[in-house]
PDB file of N, CA, C and O in Angstrom:
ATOM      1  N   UNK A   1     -64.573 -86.412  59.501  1.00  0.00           N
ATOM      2  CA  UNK A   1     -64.150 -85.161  58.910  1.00  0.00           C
ATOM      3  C   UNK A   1     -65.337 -84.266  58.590  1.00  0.00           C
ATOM      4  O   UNK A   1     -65.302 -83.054  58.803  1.00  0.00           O
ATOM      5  N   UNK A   2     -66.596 -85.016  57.972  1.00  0.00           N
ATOM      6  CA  UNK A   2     -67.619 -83.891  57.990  1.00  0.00           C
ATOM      7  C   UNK A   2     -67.905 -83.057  59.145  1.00  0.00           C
ATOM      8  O   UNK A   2     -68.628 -82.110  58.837  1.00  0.00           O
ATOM      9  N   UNK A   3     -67.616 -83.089  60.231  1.00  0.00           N
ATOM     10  CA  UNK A   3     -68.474 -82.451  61.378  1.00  0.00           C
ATOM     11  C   UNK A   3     -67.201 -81.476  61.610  1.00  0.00           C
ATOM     12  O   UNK A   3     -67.393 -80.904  62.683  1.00  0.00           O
ATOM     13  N   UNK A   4     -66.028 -81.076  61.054  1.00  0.00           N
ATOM     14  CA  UNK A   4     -65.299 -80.406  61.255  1.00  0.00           C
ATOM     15  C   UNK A   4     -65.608 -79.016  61.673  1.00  0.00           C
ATOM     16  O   UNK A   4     -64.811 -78.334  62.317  1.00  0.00           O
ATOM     17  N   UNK A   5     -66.918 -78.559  61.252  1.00  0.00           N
ATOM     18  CA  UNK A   5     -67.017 -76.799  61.792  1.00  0.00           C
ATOM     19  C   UNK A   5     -68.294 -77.284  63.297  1.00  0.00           C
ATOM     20  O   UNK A   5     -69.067 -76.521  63.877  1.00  0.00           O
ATOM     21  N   UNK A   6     -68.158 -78.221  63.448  1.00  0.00           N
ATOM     22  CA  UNK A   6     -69.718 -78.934  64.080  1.00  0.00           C
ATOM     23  C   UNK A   6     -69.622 -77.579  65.746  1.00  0.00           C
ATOM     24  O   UNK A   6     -68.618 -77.495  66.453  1.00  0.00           O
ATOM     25  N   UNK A   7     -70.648 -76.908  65.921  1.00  0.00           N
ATOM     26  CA  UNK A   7     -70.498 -76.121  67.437  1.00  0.00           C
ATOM     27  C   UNK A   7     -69.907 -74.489  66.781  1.00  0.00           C
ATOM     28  O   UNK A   7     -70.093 -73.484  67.468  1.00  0.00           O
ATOM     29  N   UNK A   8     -69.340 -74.409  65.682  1.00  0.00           N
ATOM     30  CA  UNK A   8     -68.449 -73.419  65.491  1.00  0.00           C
ATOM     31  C   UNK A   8     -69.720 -72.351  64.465  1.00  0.00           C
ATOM     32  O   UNK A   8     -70.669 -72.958  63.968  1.00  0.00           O
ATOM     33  N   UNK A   9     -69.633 -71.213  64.304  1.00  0.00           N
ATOM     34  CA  UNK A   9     -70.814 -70.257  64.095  1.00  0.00           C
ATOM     35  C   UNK A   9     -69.954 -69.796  62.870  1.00  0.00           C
ATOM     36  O   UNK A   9     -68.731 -69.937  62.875  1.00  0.00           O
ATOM     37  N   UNK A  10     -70.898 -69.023  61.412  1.00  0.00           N
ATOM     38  CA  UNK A  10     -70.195 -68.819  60.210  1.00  0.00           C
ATOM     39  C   UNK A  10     -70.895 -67.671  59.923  1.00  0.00           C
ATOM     40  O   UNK A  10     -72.034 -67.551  60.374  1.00  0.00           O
ATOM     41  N   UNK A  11     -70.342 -66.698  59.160  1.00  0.00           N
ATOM     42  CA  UNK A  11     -71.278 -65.961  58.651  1.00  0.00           C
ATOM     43  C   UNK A  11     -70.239 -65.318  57.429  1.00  0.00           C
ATOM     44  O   UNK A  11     -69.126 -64.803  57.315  1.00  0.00           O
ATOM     45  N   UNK A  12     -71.300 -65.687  56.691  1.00  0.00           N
ATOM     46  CA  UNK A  12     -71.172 -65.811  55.026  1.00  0.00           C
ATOM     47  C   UNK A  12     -71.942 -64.275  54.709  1.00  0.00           C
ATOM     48  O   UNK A  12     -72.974 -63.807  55.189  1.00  0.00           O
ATOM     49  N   UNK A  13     -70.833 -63.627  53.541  1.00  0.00           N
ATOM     50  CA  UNK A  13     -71.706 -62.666  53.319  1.00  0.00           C
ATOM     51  C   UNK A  13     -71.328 -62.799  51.708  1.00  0.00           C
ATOM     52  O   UNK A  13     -70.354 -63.450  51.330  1.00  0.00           O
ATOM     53  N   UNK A  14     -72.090 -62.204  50.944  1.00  0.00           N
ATOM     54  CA  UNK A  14     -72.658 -62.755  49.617  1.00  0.00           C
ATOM     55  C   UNK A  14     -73.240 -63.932  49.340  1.00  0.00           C
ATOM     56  O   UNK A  14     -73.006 -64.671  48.384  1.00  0.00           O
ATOM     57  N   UNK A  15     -74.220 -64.117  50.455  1.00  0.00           N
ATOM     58  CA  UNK A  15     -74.508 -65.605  50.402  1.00  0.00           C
ATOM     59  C   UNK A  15     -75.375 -66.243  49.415  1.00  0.00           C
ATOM     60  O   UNK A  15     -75.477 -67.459  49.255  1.00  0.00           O
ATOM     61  N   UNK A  16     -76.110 -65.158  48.639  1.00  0.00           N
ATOM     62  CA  UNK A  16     -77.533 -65.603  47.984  1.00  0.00           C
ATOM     63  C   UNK A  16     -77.035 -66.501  46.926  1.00  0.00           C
ATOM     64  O   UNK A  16     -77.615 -67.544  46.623  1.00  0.00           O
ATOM     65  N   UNK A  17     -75.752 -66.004  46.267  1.00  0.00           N
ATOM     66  CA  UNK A  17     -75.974 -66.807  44.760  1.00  0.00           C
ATOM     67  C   UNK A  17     -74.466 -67.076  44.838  1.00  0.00           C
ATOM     68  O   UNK A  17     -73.741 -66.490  45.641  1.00  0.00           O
ATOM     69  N   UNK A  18     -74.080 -67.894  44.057  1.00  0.00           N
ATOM     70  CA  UNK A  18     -72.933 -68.084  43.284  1.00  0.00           C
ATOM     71  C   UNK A  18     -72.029 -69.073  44.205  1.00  0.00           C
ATOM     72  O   UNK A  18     -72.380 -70.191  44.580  1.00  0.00           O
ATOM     73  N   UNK A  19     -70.126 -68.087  44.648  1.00  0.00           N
ATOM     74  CA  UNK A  19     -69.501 -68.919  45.649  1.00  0.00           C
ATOM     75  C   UNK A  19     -70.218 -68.660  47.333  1.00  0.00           C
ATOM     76  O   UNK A  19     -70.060 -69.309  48.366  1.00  0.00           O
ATOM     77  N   UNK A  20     -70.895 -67.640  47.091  1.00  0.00           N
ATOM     78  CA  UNK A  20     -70.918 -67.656  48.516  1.00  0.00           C
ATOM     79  C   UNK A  20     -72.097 -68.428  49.193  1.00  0.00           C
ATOM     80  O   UNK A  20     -72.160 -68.607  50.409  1.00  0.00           O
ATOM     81  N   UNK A  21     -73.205 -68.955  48.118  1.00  0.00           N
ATOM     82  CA  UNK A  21     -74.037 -69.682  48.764  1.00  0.00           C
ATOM     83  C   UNK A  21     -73.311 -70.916  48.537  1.00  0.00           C
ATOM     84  O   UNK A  21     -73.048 -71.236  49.697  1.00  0.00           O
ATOM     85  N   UNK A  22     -72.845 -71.765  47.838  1.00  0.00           N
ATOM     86  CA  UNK A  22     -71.694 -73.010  47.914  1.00  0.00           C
ATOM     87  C   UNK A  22     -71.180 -73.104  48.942  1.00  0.00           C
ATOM     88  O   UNK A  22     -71.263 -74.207  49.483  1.00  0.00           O
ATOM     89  N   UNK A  23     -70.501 -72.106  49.589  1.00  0.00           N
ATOM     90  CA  UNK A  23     -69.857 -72.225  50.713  1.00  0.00           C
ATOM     91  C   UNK A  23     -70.573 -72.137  52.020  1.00  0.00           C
ATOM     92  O   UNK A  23     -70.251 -72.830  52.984  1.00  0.00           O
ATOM     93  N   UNK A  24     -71.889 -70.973  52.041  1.00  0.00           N
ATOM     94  CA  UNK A  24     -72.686 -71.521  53.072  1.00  0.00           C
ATOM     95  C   UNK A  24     -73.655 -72.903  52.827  1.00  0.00           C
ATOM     96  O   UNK A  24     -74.479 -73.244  53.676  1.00  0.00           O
ATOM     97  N   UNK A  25     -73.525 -73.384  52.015  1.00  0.00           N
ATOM     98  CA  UNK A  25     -73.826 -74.784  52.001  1.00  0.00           C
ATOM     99  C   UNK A  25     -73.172 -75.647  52.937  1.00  0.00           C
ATOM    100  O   UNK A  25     -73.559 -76.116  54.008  1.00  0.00           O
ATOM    101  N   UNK A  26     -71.752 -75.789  52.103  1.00  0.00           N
ATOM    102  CA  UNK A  26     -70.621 -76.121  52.709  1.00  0.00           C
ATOM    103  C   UNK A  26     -70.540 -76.323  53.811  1.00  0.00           C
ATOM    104  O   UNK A  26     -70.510 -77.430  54.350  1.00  0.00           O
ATOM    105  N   UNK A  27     -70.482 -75.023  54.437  1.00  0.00           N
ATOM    106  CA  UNK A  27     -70.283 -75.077  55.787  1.00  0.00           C
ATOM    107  C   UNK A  27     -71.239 -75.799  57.076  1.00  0.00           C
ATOM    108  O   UNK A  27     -70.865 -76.261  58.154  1.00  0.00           O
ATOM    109  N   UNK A  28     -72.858 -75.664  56.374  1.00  0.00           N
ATOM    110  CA  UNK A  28     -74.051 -75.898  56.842  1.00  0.00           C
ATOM    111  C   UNK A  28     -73.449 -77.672  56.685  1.00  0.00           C
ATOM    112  O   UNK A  28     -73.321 -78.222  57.779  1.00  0.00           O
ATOM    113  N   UNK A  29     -73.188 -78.313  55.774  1.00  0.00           N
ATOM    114  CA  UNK A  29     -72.964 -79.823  55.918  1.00  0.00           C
ATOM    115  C   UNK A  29     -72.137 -80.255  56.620  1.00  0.00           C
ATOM    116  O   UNK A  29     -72.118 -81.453  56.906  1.00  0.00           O
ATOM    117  N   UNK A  30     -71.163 -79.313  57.116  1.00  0.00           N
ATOM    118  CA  UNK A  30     -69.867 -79.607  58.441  1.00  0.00           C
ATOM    119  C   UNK A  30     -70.377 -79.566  59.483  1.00  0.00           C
ATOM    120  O   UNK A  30     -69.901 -80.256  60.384  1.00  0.00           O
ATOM    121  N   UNK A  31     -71.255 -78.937  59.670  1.00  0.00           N
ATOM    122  CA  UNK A  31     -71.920 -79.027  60.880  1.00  0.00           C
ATOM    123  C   UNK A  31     -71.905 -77.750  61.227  1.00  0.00           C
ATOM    124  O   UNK A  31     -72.624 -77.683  62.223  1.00  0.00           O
ATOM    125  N   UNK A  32     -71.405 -76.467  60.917  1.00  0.00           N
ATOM    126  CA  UNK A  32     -71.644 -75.327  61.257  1.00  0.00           C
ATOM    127  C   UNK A  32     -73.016 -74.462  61.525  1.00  0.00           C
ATOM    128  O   UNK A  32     -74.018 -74.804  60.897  1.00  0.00           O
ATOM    129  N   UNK A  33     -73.081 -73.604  62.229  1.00  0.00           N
ATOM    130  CA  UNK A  33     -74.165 -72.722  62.207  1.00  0.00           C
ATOM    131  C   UNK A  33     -74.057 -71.916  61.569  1.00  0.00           C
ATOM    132  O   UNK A  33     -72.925 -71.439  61.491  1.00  0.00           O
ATOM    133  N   UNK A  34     -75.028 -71.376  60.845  1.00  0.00           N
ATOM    134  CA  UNK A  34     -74.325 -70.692  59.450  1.00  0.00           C
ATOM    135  C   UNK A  34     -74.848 -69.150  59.154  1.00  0.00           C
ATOM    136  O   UNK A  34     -76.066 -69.289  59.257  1.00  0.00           O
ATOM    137  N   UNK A  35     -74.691 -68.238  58.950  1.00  0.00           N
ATOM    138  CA  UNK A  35     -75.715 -67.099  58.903  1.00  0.00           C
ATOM    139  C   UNK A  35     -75.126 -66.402  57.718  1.00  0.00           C
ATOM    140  O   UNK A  35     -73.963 -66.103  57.448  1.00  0.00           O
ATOM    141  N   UNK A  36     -76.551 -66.186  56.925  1.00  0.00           N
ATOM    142  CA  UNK A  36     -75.984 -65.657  55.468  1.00  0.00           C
ATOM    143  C   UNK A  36     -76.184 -64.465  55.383  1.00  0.00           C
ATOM    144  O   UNK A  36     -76.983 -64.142  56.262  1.00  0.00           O
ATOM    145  N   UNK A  37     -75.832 -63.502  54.692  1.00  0.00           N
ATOM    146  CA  UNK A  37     -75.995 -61.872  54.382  1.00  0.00           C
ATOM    147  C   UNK A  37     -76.455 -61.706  52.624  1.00  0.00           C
ATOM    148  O   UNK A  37     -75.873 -62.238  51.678  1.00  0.00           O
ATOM    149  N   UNK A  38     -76.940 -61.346  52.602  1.00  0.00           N
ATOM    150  CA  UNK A  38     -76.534 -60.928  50.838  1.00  0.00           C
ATOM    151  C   UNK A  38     -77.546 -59.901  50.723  1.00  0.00           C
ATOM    152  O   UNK A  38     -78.144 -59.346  51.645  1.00  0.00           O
ATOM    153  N   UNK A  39     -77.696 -59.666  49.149  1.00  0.00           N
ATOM    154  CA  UNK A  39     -78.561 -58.604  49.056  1.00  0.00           C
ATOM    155  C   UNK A  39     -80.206 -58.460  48.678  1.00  0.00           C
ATOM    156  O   UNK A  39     -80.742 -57.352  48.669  1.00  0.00           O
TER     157      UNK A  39
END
């Protein structure tokens, strides 16, 4: 189940702090490629 985003590309925007870096965490441990935005 971890590798669930594994190959699949993300992009997180509010990524620096709070939910949205949690979730590009998140996603980064599924195996996703992850690309963050914030300010």
């Amino acid at each position: 189940m971890s590798a669930i985003f594994e190959g699949k590309s993300v992009l997180v925007t509010g990524g620096g702090s709070g939910i949205g870096r949690a979730a590009a965490l998140a996603f980064a441990r599924r195996g996703a490629h992850v690309t963050v935005a914030g300010r």
